[in-house]
C-alpha positions as CSV (number, residue, x, y, z in Angstrom):
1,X,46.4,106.5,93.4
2,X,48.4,108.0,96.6
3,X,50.3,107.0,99.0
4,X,51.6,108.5,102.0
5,X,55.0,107.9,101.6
6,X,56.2,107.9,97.8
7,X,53.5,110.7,96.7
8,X,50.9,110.4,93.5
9,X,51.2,107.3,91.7
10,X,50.2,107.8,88.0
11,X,48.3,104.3,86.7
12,X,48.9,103.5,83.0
13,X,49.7,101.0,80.1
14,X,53.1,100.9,78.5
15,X,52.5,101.6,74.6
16,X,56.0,101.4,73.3
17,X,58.9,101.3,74.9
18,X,60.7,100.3,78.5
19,X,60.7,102.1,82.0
20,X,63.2,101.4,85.3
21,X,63.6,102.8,88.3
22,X,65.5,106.0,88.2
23,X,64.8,106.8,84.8
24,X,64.1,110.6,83.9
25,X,60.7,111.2,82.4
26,X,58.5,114.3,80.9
27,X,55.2,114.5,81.9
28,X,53.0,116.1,79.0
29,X,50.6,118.4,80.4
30,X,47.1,119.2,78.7
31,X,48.7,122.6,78.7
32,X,51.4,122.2,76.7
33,X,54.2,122.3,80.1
34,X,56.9,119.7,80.1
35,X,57.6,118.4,83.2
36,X,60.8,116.3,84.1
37,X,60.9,113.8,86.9
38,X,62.7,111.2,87.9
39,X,60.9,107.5,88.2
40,X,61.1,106.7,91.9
41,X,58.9,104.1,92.3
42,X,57.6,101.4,89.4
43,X,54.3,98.8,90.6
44,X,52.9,96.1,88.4
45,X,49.5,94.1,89.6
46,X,48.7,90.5,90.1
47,X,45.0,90.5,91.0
48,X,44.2,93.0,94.0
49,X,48.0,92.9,94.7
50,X,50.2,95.3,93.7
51,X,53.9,94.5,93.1
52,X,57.0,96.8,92.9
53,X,59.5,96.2,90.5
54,X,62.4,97.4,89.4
55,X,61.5,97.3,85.1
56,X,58.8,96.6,83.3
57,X,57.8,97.1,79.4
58,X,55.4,97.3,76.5
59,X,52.1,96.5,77.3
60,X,52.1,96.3,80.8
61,X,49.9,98.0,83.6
62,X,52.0,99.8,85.4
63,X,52.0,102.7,88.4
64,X,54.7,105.0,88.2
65,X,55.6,107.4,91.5
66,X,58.0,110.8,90.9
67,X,55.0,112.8,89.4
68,X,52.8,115.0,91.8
69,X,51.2,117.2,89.1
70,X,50.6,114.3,86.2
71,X,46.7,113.9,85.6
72,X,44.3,111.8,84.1
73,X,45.3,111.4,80.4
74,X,48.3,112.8,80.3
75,X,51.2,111.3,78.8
76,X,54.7,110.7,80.0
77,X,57.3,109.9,77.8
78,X,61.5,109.5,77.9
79,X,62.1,112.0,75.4
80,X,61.9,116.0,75.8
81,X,60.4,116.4,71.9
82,X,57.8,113.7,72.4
83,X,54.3,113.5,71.1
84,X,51.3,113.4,73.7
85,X,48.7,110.9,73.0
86,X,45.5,111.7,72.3
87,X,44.1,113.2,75.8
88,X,41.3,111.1,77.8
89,X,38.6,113.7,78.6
90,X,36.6,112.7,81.6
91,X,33.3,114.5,82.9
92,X,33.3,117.9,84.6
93,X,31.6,117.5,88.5
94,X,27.9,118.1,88.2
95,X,27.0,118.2,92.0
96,X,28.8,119.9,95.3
97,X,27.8,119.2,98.8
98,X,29.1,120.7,102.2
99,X,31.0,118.2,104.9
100,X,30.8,120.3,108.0
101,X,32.2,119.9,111.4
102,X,29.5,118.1,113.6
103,X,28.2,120.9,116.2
104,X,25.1,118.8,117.5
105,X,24.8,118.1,121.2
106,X,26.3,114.6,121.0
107,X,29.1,115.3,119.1
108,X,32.2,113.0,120.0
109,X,30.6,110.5,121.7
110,X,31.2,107.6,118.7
111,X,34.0,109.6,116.8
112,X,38.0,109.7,117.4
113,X,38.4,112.3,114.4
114,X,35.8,115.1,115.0
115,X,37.8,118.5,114.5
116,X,38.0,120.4,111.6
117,X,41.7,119.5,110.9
118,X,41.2,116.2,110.9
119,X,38.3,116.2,108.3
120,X,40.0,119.0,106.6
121,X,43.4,116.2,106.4
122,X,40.8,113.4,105.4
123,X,39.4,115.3,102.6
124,X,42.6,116.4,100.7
125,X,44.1,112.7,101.2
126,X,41.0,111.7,99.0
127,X,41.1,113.9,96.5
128,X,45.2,113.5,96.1
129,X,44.0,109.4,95.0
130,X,40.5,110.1,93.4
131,X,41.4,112.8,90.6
132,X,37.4,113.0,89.8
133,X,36.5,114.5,93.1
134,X,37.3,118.6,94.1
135,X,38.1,120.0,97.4
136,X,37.6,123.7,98.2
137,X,37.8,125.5,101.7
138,X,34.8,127.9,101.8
139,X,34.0,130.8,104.2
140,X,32.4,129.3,107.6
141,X,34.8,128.0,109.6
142,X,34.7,124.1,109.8
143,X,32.7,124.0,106.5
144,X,34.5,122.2,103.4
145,X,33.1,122.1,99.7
146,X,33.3,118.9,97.5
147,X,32.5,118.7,94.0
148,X,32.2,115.2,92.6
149,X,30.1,113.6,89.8
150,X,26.4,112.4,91.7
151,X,25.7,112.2,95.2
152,X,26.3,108.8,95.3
153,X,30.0,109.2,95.0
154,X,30.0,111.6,98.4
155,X,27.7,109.4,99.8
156,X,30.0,106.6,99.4
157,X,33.5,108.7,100.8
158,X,31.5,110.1,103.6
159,X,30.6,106.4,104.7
160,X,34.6,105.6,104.3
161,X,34.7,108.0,106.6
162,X,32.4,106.8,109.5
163,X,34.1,103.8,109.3
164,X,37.1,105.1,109.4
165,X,36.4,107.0,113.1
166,X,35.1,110.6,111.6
167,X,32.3,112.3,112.7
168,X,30.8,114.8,110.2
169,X,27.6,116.3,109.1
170,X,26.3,116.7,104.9
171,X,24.7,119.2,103.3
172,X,22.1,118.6,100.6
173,X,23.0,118.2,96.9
174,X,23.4,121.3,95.0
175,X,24.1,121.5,91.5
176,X,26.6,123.4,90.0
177,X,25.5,126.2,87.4
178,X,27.2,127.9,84.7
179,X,26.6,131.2,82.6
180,X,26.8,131.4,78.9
181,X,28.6,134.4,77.0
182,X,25.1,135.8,77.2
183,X,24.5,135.4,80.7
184,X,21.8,132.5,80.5
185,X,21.8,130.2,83.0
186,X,23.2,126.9,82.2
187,X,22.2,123.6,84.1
188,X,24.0,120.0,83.5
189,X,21.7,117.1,81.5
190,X,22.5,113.9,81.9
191,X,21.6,111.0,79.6
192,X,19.5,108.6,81.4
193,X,19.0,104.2,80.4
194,X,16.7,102.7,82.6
195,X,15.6,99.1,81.9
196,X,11.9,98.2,83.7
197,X,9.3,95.6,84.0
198,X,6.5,96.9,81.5
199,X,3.9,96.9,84.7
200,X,6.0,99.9,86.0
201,X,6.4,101.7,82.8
202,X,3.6,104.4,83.4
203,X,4.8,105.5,87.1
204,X,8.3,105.7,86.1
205,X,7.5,108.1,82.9
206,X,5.3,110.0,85.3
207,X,7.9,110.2,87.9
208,X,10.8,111.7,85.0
209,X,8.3,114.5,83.6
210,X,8.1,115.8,87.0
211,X,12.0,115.9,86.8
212,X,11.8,117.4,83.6
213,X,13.2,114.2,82.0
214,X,12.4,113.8,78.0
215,X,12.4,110.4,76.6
216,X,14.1,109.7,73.4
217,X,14.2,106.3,73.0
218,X,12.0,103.3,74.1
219,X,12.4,99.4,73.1
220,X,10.2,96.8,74.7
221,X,11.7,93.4,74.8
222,X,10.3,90.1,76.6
223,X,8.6,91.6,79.9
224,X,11.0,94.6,80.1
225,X,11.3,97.8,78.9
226,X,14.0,99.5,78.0
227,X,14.0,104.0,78.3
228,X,16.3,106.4,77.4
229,X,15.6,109.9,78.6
230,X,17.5,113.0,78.8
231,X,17.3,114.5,82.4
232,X,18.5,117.4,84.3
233,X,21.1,116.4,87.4
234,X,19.0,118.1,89.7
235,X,15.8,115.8,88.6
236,X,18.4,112.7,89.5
237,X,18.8,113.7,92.9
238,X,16.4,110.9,94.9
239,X,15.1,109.5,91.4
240,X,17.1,105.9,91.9
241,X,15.3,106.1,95.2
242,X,11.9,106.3,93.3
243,X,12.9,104.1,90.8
244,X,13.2,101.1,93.3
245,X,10.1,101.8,95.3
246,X,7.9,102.0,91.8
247,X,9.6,98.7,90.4
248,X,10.1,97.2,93.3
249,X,13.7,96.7,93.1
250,X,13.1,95.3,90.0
251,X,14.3,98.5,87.9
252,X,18.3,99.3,86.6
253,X,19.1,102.7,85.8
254,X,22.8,104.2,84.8
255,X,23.5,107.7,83.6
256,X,26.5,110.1,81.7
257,X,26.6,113.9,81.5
258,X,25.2,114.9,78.0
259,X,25.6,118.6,78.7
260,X,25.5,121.5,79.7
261,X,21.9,123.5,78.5
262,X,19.5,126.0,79.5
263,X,17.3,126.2,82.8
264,X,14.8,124.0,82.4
265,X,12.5,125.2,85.0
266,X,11.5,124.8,88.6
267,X,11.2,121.2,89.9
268,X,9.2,120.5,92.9
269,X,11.0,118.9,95.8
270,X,10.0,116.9,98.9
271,X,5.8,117.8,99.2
272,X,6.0,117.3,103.0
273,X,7.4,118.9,106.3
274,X,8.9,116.7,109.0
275,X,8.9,116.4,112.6
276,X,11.2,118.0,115.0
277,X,11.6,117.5,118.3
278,X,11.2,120.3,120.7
279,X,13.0,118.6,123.7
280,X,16.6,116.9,124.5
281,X,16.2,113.5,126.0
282,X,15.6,109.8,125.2
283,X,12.1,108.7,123.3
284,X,9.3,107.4,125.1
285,X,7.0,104.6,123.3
286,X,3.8,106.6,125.0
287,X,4.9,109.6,122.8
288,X,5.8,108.5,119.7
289,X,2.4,106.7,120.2
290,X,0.7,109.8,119.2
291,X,3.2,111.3,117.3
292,X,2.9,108.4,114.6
293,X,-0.5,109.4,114.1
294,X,0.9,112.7,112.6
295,X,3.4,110.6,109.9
296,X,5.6,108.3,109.6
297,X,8.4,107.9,112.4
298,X,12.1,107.8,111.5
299,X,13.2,106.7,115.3
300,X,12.1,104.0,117.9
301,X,11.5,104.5,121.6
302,X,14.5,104.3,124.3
303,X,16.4,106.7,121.6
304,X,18.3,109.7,122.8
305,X,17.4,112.9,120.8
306,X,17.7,116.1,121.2
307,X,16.2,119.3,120.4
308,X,16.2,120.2,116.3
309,X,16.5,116.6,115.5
310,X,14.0,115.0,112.7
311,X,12.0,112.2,114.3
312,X,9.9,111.5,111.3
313,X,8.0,112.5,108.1
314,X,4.9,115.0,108.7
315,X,2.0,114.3,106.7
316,X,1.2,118.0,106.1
317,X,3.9,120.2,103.7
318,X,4.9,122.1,107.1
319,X,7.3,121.2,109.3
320,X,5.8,119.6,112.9
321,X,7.3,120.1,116.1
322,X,6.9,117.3,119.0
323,X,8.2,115.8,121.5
324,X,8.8,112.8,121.5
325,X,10.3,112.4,125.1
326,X,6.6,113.0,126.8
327,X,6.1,110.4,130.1
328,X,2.8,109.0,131.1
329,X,2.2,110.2,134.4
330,X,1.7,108.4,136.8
331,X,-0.4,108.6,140.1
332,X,0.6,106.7,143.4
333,X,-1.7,104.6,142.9
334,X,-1.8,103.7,139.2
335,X,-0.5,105.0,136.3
336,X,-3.7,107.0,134.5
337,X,-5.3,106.7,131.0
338,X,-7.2,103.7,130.0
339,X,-3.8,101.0,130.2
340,X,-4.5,99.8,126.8
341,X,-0.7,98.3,125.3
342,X,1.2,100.9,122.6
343,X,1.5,99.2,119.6
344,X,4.3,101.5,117.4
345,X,5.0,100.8,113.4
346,X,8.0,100.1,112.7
347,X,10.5,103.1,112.1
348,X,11.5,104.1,109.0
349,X,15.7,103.8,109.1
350,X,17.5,105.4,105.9
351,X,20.8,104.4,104.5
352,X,23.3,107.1,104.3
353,X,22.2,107.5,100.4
354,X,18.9,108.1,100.8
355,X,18.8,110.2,103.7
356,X,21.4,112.7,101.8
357,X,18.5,112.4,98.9
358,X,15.8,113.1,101.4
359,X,17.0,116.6,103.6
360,X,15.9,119.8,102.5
361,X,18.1,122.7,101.9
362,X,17.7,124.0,105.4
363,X,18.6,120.2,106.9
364,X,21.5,118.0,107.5
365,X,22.7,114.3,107.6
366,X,24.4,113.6,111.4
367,X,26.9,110.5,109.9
368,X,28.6,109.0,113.1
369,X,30.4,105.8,113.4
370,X,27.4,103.7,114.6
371,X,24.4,106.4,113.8
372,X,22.7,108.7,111.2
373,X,20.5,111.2,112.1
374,X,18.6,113.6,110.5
375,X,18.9,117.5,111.5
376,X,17.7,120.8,111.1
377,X,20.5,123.3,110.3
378,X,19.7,125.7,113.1
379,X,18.6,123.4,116.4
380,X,16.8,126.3,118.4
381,X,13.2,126.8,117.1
382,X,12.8,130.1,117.7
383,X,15.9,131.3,116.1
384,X,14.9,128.9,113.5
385,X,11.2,131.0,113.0
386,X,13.1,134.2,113.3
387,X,15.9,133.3,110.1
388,X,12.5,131.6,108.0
389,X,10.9,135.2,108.8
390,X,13.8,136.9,107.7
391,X,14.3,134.9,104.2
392,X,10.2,135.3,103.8
């Protein structure tokens, strides 16, 4: 944990011994360094509630303040020539993602912290109380690199964050890679359990050998099915998605890193292009009356947009402008076309998880305080064509 005003608290259970208040303590580091500190703050819990006290003993869970360097599974102890218990490993990050400045047109309309010092600030205060996440600056101004453990644990700090005030836009998933002594590309697996009603058992397998997934280990039992695979982390990215939509909610699924092992090969991501809108301005329900036609809408009419925004899913692999701000015209007489009622679908709204599953590499998530929108990386189209050429 951290706290603003006494510093890192280190979280742990008493094995032998007693600890007070101004005690001096050594801190065994996984690197064989001693460090000595001085106790300056002692908590015990009751429930959610944590308690200070002045002494506590054997076999109590305890937080301990004085230490900004101690780590996860690192032993502290009164005596200089103690012995370290045995270290707790935990798993290396798998997955990094950008948090970037918002630079879209409505930037700072919901958010009171929208600067890059502010996010910057926000980030390292989380990663000073959550040990299993990384923060690194990068190059681009405004741009800041996490590294975490699955998506699902930036997806849940950058929703903290909206509801904290903070505007910010995410970056795709990316997996992090590693080179062996021989230069061959190394890729994280993950073990994979994922317990399934037998009816969904042949779209789920289908869905993990087009991740690459291998299956070790199957046991039917009642109506269910239980499947243990071995996956790459890139074929997680989206799968719990997939996995609900095939069960229908009915399927469970938790994963650990295995590994790190060769490349296992190309695996195809999203099979269609979106729609972007071509024009700043608020939706119209006679536009997005033909624009549905083209795929599935991700917005409803009377919406402000602007241009470079994704409006909805194309049906076609290529990406779609449109706009969806297009009037009726009208005559002074009566408005023209045949008068026949619009009659839109419903749009398709994605939580914060999925839509950070869903963006391409050339995309980003708009997470606001009260909205999430969908982008492309650079808004202008034509720069857009010219930077596709270019890469081509």
């Amino acid at each position: 944990e951290y706290s603003d005003y006494i510093g890192r608290i280190a979280l742990g259970r008493i094995v032998s011994g007693r600890v007070s208040v101004g005690d001096s303590i050594v801190c065994l580091h996984r690197d064989g360094n001693r460090e000595r500190a001085t106790v300056t703050a002692l908590f015990t819990h009751s429930g959610l509630e944590q308690i200070e006290t002045k002494e506590a003993s054997a076999g109590e869970i305890v937080g301990l303040a004085g230490f900004e360097n101690a780590y996860i599974g690192e032993t502290l102890t009164g005596r200089e020539e103690g012995a370290a218990l045995q270290f707790v490993d935990i798993d290396p990050p798998t997955i990094r993602m950008r948090i970037l400045v918002n630079d879209s047109p409505f930037a700072g309309r919901e958010g009171k912290f929208v600067t890059a010092r502010h996010i910057r600030d926000r980030l390292v205060r989380e990663t000073r109380g959550n040990v299993s996440l990384q923060f690194n600056d990068t190059e681009t101004a405004g741009a800041f690199e996490i590294h975490a453990r699955g998506e699902m644990q930036i997806a849940i700090l950058v929703e903290q964050m909206r509801r904290e005030g903070y505007e910010v836009m995410v970056s795709r998933p990316e997996v992090i890679f590693h080179r062996n002594e021989d230069g061959e590309l190394l890729e994280p697996l993950e073990n994979l359990y994922i317990d399934l009603p037998n009816e969904n058992l042949g779209d789920v397998l289908q869905s993990l050998a087009a991740r690459k997934g291998e299956v070790v280990h199957m046991d039917h039992h009642a109506n269910r099915v239980s499947v243990e695979a071995i996956i790459p982390t890139r074929g997680l990215i989206g799968f719990e998605t997939d996995l609900v939509n095939l069960t229908r909610g009915e399927g469970l699924m938790s994963h650990l890193f295995a590994e790190y092992a060769p490349f296992k090969g190309e695996i195809e991501g999203r099979n269609r292009g979106v729609m972007v809108s071509m024009e700043n301005g608020t939706s119209t329900a006679y536009a997005l009356n033909t624009t549905q036609d083209r795929g599935r809408l991700f917005i409803g009419p009377q919406e402000d947009i602007y241009a470079g925004m994704i409006v909805g899913e194309n049906a076609r692999p290529d990406d779609l402008p449109v706009n969806p701000c297009r009037a009726k015209r009208l005559t002074n007489m009566r408005s023209q076309g045949d008068g026949k009622g619009v009659q839109l679908e419903a749009p398709l709204r994605m939580s914060l998880e999925r839509a950070i599953e869903y963006i391409d590499v050339d995309e980003y998530v708009e997470a606001t305080p009260k909205s999430l929108r969908l982008r492309k990386r650079i808004l202008d189209a034509t720069t857009r064509k010219r930077s596709a050429a270019a890469v081509a």
